[in-house]
N, C-alpha and C positions, 0 to 999 in steps of 0.2 A: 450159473452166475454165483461165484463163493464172493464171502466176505472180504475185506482186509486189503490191503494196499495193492494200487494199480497205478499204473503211467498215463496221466492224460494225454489225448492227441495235440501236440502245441503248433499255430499257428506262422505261417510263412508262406509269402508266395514262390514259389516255382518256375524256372524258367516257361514249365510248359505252359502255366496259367498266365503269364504274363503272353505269351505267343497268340491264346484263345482269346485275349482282351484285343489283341490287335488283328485277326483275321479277319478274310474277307469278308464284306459285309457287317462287320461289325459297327458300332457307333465311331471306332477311334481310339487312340490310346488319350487316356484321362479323361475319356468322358462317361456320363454315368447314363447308363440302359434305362430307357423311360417305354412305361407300357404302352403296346400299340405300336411301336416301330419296328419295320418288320426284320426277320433273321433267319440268314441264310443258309441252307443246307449246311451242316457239318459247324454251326457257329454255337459257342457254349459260353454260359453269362457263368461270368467267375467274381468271387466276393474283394471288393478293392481294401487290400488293406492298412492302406493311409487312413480309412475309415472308423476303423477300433482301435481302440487304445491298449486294447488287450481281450483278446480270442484264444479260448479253447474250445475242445472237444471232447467229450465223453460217452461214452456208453453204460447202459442200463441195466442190460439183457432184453425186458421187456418193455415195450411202450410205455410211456408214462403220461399220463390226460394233462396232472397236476403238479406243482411243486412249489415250496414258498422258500423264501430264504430266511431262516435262523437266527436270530441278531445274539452278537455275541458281546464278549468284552474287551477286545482288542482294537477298540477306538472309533470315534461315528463317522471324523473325516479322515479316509486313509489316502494317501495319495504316494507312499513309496512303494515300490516293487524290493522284492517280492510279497503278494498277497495272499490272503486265505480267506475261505469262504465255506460257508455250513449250508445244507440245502437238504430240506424233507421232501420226501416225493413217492407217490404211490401208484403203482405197474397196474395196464392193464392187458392182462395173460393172458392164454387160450382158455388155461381153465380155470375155476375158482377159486381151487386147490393151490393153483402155480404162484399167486399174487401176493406182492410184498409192500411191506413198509420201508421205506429206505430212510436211512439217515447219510449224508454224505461230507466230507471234508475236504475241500479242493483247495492245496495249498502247493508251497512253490509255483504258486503262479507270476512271469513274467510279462513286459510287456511287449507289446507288438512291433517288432523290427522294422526300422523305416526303411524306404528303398535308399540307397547312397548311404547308408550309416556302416554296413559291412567295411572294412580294408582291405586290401588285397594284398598286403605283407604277408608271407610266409610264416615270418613267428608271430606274428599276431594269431595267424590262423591256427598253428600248432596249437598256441594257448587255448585260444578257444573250442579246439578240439577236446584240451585235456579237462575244460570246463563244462562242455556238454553234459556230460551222467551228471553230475552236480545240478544243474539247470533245467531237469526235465522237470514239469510239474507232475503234482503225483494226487492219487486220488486214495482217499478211505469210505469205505463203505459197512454200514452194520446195518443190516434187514432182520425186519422178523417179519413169519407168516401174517397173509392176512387172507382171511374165508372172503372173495370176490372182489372186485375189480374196483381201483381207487379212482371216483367220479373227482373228487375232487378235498384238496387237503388244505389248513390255513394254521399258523403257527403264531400260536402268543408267550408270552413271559408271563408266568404269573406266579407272584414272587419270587422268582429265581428258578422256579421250574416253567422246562418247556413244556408245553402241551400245544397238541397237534388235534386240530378239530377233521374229523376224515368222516368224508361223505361215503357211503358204499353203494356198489351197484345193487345189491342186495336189500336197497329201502331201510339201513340204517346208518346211523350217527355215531360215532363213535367220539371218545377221548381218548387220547394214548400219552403215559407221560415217555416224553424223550430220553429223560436223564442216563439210562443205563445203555442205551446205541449213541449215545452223546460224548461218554467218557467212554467207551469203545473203538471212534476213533481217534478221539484227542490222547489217548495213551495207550502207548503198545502194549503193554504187560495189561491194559484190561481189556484188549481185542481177544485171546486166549482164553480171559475167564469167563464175556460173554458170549463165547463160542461155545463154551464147555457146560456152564450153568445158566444161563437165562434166554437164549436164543429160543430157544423153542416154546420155553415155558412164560413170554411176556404177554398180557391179555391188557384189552381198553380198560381204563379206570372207571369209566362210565360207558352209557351205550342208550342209547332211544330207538326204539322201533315204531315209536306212535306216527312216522307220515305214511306207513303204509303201502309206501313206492320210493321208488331211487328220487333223487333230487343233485344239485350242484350248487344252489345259491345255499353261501355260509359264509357269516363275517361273524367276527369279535370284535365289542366295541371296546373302540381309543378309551374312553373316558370312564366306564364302571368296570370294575377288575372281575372278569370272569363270565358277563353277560356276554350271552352268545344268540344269532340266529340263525335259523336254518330254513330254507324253501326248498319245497320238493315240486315234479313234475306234474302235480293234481292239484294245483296253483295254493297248498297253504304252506302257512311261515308258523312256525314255531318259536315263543322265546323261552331261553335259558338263562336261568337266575341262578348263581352259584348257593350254595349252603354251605353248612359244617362241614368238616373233616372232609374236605376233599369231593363233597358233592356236588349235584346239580340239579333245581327243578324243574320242573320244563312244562308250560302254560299247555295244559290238555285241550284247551279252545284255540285253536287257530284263528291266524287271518287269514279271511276267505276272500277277499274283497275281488280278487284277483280271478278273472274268467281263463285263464291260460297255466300253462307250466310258468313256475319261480323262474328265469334264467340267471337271475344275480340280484346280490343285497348287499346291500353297504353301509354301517352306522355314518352317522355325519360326524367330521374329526372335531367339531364345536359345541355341539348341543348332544346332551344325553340321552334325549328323546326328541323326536319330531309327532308326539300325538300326547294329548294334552292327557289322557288317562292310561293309556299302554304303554311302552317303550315300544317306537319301532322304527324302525330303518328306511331308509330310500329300497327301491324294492322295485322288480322287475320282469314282465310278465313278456311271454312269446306274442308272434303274432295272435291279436293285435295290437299288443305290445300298450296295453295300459301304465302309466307309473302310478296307479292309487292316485288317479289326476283325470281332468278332462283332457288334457293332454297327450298326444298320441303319437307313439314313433313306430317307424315298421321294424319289423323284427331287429326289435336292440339288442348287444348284447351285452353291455357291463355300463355300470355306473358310477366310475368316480368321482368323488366330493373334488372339488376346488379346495387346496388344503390351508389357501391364503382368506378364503369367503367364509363368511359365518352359515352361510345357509345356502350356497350355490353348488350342485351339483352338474355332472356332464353324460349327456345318456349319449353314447356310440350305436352307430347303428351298421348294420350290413352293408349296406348302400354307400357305404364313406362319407356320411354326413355326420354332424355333430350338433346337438342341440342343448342349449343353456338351460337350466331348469332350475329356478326359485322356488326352494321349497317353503317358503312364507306363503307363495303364492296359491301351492298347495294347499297348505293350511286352510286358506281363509274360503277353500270352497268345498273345506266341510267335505273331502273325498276318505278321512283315517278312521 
């Protein structure tokens, strides 16, 4: 897997896929495959794509658990094609050794071709032959090493630098700032020099080893610039409090309240704390799946805030249920 500019896979259906939509036994043409109905020897579910507005494809090398997208400054609502898009994301390899940090830049991206929008003139199609290499979306990529397997990554702004919060399979926390695989793929002539002088040699700005085991729950909170928390699999959450020059302190007493592995944490996008003496997060334990609540979901696994509520959260659970969760309610029975 080298650095540096690649062709993304760009999306269209194919006569063949449009054939596998209509075979025997299938639901039918335009209708959408619902689970539980059954399919018959040799019948293959293909993605309809009236559905997307815009589909590609890329490749990694290696598996990737996590990945967040980038916020850039090429505008909040974009609605013309062609598009670009930044995305961090961290590989999990065969070895420790093998595992990367990615940073990516997915640009010349268009949108999804409706059915009946092609022509069938000649020179229409000549043209758009002569437009295809023009048209292909393209990919940039700048990785640097990472020692073990990326559980899970989350990207803030903080002050104009990126930094990237990376959980390790290896039981620690990492910071990394992005700046230097950032402008690596946004300008060619620095893809060359971070090839030549910083690839190898970029290290976390910060790093925590105090939960003692791998973990995935990690948020950055919306509202204090820098505060971070972290859960690990031996159910405690850690907070981070930014300092001077580029640092971080990180509360040595956990919360433990939790009987289970962290699965996920989330600051609330309204209130800067939910516990009248700590700072700390909505927060979410494995089976059997406590929220620091008498309230109980079976094995949840993520908890997004309601971003319109002052204090409503939404715990998902395995099962396909969904459950409301007022964290006032929380509060008042005295669980933080």
């Amino acid at each position: 897997m080298a650095d540096g500019e690649r062709e993304l896979e760009a999306s269209g259906s194919s006569g063949e896929e449009e054939e596998n939509m209509e075979g025997p036994g299938s639901p039918g043409p335009g209708r959408v495959y619902l689970p539980g109905l059954p399919l018959e020897p040799g019948d293959q579910l293909v993605r309809e794509e009236a559905a997307y507005r815009l589909y590609h494809r890329a490749q990694s090398g290696a598996p990737c658990l996590s990945f967040d997208i980038i916020r850039d400054d090429l505008g909040e609502v974009r609605t013309d094609y062609p598009m670009t898009l930044y995305l961090c994301a961290g590989t999990q390899a065969d070895t420790a050794q093998a595992n990367r940090l990615l940073v990516m830049k997915m640009h010349n991206l268009r949108g999804t071709k409706r059915r009946g929008s092609e022509s069938g003139s000649e020179s229409e199609s000549s043209e758009s032959e002569g437009e295809e290499e023009e048209q292909k979306p393209l990919l940039e990529i700048a990785m640097v090493p990472h020692y073990g397997g990326v559980n899970r990554v989350r990207v803030k702004d903080l002050s104009g630098t990126q930094i990237a919060a990376v959980w390790s399979e290896k039981g620690q926390v990492e910071l990394w700032d992005l700046g230097q695989q950032l402008r690596a793929v946004s300008e060619p002539l620095a893809m060359s020099s971070f090839l030549r002088d910083h690839q190898s040699k970029l290290q976390p700005i910060f790093a925590f080893g105090g939960h003692m085991t791998e973990g995935f729950a990690v948020d950055w909170s919306p509202l204090v610039a820098g505060r971070l928390a972290t859960g690990d699999c031996n159910k405690n959450i850690h907070l981070w409090e930014p300092g001077e020059g580029g640092s971080w302190t990180v509360d040595q007493r956990p919360y433990s309240a939790h009987s289970q592995s962290v699965e996920d944490i989330q600051w609330s996008p309204n209130e800067p704390t939910v516990s009248p003496d700590r700072p700390l997060p909505a927060s979410l334990a494995r089976s059997p799946g406590t929220m620091k609540s008498k309230l109980r979901l079976p094995s949840a696994e993520g908890v997004p805030y309601c971003r319109r509520g002052s204090t409503e959260g939404v715990s998902y659970c395995t099962v396909g249920g969904a459950v409301l969760r007022e964290c006032r309610t929380v509060l008042s029975e005295g669980q933080y």
